[in-house]
C-alpha positions in Angstrom: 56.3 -11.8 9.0 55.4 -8.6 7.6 52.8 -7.1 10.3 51.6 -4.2 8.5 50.3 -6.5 5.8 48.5 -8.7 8.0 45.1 -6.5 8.0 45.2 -6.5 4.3 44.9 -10.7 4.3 41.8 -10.5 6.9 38.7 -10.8 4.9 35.5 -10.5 5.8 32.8 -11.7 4.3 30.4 -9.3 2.8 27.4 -9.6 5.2 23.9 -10.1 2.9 20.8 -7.9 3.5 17.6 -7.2 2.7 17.7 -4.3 0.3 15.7 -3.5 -3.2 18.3 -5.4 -4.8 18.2 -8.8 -3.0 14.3 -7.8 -3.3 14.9 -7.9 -7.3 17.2 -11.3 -7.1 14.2 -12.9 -5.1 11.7 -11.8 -7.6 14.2 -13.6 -10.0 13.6 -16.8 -8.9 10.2 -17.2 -8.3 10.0 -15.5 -11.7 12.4 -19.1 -12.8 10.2 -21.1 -10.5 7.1 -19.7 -12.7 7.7 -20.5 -15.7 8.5 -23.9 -14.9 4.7 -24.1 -14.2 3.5 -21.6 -17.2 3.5 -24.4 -19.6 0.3 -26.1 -17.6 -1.5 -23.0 -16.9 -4.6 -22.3 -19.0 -2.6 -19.2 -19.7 1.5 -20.1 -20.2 2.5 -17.0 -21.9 0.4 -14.1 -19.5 1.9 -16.4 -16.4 5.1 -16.2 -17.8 5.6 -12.4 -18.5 3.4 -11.8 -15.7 5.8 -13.5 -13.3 9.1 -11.3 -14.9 7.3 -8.1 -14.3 8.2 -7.7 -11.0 11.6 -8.2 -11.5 11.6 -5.8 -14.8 10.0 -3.1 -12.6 13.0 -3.8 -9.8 15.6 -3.5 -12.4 14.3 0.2 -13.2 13.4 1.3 -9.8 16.6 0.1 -7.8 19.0 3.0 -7.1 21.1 4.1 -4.6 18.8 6.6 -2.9 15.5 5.2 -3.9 12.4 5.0 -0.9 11.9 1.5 0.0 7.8 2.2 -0.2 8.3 2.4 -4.1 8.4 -1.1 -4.3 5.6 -1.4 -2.3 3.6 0.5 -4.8 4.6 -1.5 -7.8 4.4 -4.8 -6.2 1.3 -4.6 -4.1 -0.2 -3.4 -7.5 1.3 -6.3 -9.9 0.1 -8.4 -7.4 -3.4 -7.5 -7.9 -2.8 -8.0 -11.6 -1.2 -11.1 -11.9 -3.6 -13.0 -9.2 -5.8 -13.1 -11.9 -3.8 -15.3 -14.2 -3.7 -17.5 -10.4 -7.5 -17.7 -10.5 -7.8 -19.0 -14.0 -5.5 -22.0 -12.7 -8.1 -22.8 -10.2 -10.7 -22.4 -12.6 -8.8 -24.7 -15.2 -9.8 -21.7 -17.8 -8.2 -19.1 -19.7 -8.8 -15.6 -19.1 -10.6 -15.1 -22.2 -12.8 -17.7 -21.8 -14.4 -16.0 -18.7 -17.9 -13.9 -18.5 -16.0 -10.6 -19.8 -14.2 -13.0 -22.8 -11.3 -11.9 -24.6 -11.3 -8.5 -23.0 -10.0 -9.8 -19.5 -7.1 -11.0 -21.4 -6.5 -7.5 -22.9 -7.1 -5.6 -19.4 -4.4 -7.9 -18.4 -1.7 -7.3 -20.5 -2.4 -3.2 -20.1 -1.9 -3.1 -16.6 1.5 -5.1 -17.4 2.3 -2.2 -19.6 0.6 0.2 -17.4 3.0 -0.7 -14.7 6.3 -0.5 -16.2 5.1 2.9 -17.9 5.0 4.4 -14.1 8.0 2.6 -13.2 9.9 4.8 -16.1 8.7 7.9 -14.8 9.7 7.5 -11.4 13.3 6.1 -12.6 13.5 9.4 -14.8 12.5 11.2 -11.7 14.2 9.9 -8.9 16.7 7.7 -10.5 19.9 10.2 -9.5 19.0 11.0 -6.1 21.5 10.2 -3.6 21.6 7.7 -1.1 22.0 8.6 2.9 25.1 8.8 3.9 26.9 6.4 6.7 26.2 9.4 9.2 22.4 10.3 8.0 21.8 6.4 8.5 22.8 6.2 12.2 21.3 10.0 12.9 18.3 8.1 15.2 20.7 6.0 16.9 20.7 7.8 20.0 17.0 8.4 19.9 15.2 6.5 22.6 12.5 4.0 21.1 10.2 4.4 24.1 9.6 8.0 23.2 8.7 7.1 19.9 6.5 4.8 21.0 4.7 7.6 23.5 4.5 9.9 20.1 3.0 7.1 17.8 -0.2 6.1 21.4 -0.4 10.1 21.2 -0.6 10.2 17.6 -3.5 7.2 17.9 -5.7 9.4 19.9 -5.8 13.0 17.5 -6.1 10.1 14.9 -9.4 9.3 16.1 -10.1 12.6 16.8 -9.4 13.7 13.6 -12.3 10.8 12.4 -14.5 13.0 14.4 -14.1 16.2 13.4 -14.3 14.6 9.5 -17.5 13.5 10.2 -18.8 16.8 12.3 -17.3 18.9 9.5 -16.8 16.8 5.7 -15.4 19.8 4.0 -12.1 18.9 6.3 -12.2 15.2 5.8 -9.0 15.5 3.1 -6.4 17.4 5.2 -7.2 15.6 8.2 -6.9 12.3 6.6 -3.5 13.5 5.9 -2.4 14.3 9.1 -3.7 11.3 10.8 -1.0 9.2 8.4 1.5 10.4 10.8 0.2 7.6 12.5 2.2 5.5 9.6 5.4 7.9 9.6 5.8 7.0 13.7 5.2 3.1 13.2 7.8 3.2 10.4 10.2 5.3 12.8 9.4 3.1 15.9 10.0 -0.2 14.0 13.2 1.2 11.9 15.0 2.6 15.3 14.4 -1.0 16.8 15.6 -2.7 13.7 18.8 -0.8 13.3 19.6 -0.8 16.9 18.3 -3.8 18.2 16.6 -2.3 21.3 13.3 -2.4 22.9 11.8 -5.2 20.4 8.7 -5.5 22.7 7.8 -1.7 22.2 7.8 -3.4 18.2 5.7 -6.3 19.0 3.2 -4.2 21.2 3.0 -1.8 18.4 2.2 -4.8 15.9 -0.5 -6.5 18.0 -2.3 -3.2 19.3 -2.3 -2.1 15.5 -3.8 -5.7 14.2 -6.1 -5.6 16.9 -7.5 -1.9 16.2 -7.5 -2.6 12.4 -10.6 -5.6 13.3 -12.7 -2.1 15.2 -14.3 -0.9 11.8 -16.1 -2.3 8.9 -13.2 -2.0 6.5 -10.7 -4.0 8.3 -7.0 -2.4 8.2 -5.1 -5.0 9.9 -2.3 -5.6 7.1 -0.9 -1.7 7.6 0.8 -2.8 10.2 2.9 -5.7 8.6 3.3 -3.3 5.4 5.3 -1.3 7.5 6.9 -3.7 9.1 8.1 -4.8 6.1 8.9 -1.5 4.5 11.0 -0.8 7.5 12.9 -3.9 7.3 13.7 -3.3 3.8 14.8 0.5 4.6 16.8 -0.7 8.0 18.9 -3.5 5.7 18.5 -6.1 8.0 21.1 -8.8 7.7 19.3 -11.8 5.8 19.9 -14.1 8.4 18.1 -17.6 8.8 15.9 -15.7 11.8 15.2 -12.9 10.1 13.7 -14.8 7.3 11.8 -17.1 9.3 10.1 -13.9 10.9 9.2 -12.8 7.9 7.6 -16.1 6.8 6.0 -15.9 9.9 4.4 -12.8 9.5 3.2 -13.3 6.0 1.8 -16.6 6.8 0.0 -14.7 9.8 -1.2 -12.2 7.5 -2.7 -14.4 5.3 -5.0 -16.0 7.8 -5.8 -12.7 9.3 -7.1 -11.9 5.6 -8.6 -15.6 5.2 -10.5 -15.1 8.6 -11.6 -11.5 7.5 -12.8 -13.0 3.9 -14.9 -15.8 5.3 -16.7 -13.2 8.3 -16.8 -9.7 7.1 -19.9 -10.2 5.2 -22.0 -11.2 8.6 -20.1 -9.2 10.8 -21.0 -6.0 8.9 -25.0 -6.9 9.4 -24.4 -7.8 13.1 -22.2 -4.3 13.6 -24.5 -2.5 11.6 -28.0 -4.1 12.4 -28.9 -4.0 8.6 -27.6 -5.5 5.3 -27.4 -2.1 3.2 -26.5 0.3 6.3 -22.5 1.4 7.4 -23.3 2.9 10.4 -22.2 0.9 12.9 -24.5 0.4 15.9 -23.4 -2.3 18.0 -21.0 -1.7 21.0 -17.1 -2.4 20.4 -16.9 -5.1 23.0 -19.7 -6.8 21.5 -18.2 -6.7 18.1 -14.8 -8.3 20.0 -16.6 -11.0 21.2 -18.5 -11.9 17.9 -15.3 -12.5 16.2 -13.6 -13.6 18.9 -16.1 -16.5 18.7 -16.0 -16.9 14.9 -11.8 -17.3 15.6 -12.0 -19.7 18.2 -14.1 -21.9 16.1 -12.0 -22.5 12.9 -14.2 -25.8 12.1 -17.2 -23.5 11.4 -15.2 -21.5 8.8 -15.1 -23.1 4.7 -11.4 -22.6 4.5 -11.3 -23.3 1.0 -14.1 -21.3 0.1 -12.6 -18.4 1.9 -9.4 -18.9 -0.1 -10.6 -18.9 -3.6 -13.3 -15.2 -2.2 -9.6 -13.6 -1.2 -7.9 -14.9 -4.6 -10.9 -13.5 -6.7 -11.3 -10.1 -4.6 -7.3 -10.0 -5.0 -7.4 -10.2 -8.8 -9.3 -6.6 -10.2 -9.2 -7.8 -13.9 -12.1 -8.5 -14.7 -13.5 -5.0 -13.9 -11.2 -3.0 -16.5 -12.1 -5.7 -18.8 -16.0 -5.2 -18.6 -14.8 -1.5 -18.9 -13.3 -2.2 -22.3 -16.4 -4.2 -23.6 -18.3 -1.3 -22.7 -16.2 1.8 -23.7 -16.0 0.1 -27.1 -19.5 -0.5 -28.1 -20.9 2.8 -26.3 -17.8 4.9 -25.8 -17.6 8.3 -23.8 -19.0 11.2 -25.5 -17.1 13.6 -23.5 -13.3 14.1 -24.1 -11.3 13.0 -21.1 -13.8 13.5 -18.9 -12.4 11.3 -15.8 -9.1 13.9 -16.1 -11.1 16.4 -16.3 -13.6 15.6 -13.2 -10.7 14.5 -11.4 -8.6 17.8 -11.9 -11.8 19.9 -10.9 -12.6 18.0 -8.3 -9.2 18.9 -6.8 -9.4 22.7 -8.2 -12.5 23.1 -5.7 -11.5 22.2 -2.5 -14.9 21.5 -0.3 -14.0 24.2 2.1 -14.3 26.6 -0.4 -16.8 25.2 -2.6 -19.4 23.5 0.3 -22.0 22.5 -2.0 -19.1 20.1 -4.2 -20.8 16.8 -4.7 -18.9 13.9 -2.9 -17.1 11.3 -4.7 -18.9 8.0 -5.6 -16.9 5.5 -7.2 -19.9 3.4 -7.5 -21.5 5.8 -9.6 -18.4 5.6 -11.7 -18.2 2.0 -11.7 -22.3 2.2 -13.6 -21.4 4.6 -15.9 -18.0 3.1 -17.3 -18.8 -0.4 -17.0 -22.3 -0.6 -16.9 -22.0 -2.7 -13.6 -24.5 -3.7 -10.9 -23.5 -2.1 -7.9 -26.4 -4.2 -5.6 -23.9 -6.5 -4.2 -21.5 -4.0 -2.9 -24.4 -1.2 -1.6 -26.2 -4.1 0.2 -22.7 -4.7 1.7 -21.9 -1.1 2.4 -18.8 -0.7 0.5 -18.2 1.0 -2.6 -16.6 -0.6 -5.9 -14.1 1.0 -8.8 -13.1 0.5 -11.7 -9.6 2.0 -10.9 -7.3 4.5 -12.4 -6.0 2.2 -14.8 -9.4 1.8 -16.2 -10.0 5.4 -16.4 -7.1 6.1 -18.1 -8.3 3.5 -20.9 -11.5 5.6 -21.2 -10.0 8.4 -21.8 -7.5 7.6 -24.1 -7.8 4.3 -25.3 -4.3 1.9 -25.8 -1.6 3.0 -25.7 -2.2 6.1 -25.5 -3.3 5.2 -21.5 0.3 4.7 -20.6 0.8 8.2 -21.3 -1.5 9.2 -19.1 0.1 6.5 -16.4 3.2 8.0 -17.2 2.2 11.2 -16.1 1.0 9.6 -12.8 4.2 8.3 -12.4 5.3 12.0 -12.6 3.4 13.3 -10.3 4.2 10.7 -7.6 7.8 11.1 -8.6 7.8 14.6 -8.0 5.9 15.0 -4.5 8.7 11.9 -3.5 11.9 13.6 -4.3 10.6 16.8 -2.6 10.2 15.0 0.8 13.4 13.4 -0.1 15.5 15.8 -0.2 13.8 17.6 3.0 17.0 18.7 5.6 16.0 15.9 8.4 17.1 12.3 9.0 16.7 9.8 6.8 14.8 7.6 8.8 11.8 11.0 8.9 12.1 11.4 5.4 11.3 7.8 4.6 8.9 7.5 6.6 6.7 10.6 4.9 7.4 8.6 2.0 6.0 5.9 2.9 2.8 7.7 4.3 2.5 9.4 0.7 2.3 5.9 -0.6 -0.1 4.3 1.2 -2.6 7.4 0.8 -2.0 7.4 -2.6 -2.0 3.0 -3.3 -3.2 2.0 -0.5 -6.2 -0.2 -2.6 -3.8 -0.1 -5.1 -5.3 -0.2 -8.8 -9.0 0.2 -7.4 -8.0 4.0 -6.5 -9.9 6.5 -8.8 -8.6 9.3 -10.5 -9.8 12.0 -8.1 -9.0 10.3 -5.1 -5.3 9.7 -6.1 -5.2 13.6 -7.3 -7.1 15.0 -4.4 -4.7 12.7 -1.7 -1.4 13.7 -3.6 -2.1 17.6 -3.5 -3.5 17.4 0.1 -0.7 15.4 1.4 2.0 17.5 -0.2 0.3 21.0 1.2 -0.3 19.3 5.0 2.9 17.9 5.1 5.3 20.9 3.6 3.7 22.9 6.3 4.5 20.0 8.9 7.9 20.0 7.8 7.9 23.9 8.5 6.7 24.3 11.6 6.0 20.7 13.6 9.2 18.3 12.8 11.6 20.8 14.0 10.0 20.6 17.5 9.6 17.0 17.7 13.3 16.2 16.0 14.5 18.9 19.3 12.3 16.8 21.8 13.7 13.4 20.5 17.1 14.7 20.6 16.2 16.2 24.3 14.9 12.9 25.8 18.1 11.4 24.3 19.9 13.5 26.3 18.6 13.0 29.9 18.0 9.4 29.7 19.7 5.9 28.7 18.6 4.0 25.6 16.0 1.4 26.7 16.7 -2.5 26.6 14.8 -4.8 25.5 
């Protein structure tokens, strides 16, 4: 036997994991699945392009050295799209047969388009930028994930203190919203390290349950950050796609989705009971109180209309119907003023309110009047706000399809502010993670952001975190390293 050819016949099987491509070969299927159904759905043809999107937009945006948070952007966004072509199975009627008519239909397809249009831009962007080596993939291996865990309870506290100093002083309320998503870079650090190393899961779990648990303290509930950047971090770590791995992400989602059932059958009542009014958001009712009223609405699932709750989170998912009253509008009494929502968005990030005190604050209600000629009642009595969204704006601006130019610049801009935090001299695990904070500042509500909040949280996030970059990551990068040094990894 010939012994120095004996390594050559050992073959190991190449090990499958959860990156953007096994992401696109999943989108695949159900896109298959889909259109098996399409042919009974009030609308075969929107379901069936509708459900290839995703995996059109995966085929442009998967490369090498591409952030895993760019496919939450696109999908989080489709998903708000295509739910709507969902809803009008459950209403056994076609999109264009709805209140807005035909125009639903239209706002449909040009969010489709509006979609792949961004997607373009960030391939032409970021397409060629090259992926982390073997060495720059294992550069937090020796980082201990108890210390990232102390940062990211730290980072919680100046997080609420930066709330307070917002609300003391407005004219800061941008560049501290900013740094307070290092909350989000830590998590995404935290849960990455334990991924990839396979140490200290509990410090993961903790994180997850204190997160959900915080996100159920306000009136706009944030408890599905956490899972997003679970998620995001899986994706980013590779994780082997093993039978456990996928039944913990079942698990999640599933988990998620009653979280956001539960929220969608209470929030209405438990804003008047934290608040003490029906068209008020300051809260007024103590936070151990507000515990125990939902901790009594949770342990009494009978008393909640399931169904009823499930059809209020599929129509609040789908934001259709708004771009297509926008259209209706915008083409029987159009805009007299030329690109005006460019225009007030750029200016409203030319004046920054610490120089300019006296700058009106945004209202996307307002917007949501003018453009679509709206009634606002339900959401003021609520104390929320309602958009029509950037794509929406866009339209009234300039029309289809000339919008996707304007999307395409969008998709620019994002593009840009990515590949400069991509290419920043720190580990890869740091640089995804500012990434992924960009992203959700930027998409968090997805196609409900406005023009001038998108704008005004892309310039601010860029200036706060080049100067973090400069002065504050170097330090912490030297204290990881440090504790590294002086202690063993922890075990889980």
């Amino acid at each position: 036997m010939n012994y120095r050819q004996l390594p050559l016949a050992v073959r190991t099987a190449p090990v499958s994991v959860l990156d953007l491509n096994s992401l696109k070969r999943a989108f695949f299927y159900i896109a298959i699945a889909l259109m098996f159904i399409a042919p009974f759905s009030p609308d075969p043809l929107a379901l069936a392009v509708g459900a290839v999107v995703p995996w059109v937009i995966l085929q442009i945006i998967a490369r090498p050295g591409m952030p895993a948070s760019v496919a939450y952007l696109f999908i989080w966004q489709w998903l708000q799209t295509f739910t709507r072509v969902l809803q009008s199975m459950v209403d056994n009627e076609s999109m264009a047969a709805g209140l807005y008519g035909p125009n639903v239909a239209r706002a449909y397809w040009y969010m489709l388009a509006g979609l792949v249009a961004m997607a373009l831009a960030m391939r032409m962007v970021l397409g060629n930028l090259k992926p982390p080596t073997a060495q720059d993939r294992r550069a937090h291996f020796e980082w201990r994930p108890i210390d990232l865990f102390s940062l990211y309870v730290g980072m919680l506290f100046l997080a609420v203190g930066c709330r307070f100093a917002a609300a003391f002083v407005p004219a800061l309320d941008q560049p501290l919203d900013a740094v307070s998503r290092l909350k989000i870079v830590l998590l995404f650090m935290l849960f990455t390290t334990v991924m990839t190393t396979g140490r200290s899961t509990n410090l993961l779990w903790g994180a997850v349950v204190l997160e959900t648990v915080l996100g159920f303290t306000g009136l706009l509930s944030d408890f599905r950050g956490v899972f997003i950047y679970l998620a995001m971090a899986a994706l980013a770590s590779r994780v082997p796609l093993k039978g456990t791995t996928v039944a913990a992400g079942l698990g999640c989602a599933g988990f998620l989705i009653f979280l956001a059932l539960f929220w969608t059958s209470v929030k209405a009542e438990y804003r008047e009971f934290a608040t003490g009014s029906s068209d008020s958001q300051n809260v007024k009712v103590a936070l151990d109180a507000r515990f125990g009223y939902l901790g009594n609405r949770l342990v009494s699932p009978d008393a909640i209309d399931w169904t009823l709750a499930s059809y209020a989170l599929l129509a609040r998912l789908a934001y259709t119907d708004i771009f297509g009253s926008v259209i209706g509008v915008q083409e029987t009494a159009p805009e007299q003023v030329f690109v005006r929502q460019w225009q007030d968005a750029v200016e409203h990030v030319l004046k920054p309110r610490f120089l300019f005190p006296g700058k009106a604050a945004l209202s996307d209600t307002e917007v949501y009047v003018r453009l679509a000629r709206g009634d606002s009642s339900e959401q003021m009595r609520l104390g929320t706000s309602i958009s029509v969204g950037y794509m929406a704006e866009n339209f009234v601006d300039f029309g289809f399809p000339g919008m996707l130019g304007g999307l395409f610049v969008i998709g620019l801009i994002y593009g840009l502010v990515i590949r400069y935090f991509m290419s920043l001299k720190v580990p890869w695990i740091l640089r995804e993670g500012v990434v992924l904070g960009f992203v959700m500042g930027v998409s968090h509500n997805g196609v409900e952001m406005s023009l001038p909040k998108i704008f005004g949280a892309t310039v601010m996030f860029a200036l706060v975190y080049v100067l973090l970059a400069r002065f504050v990551f170097p330090q912490a990068l030297t204290w990881l390293k440090g504790r590294a040094a002086i202690g063993h990894p922890q075990l889980s």
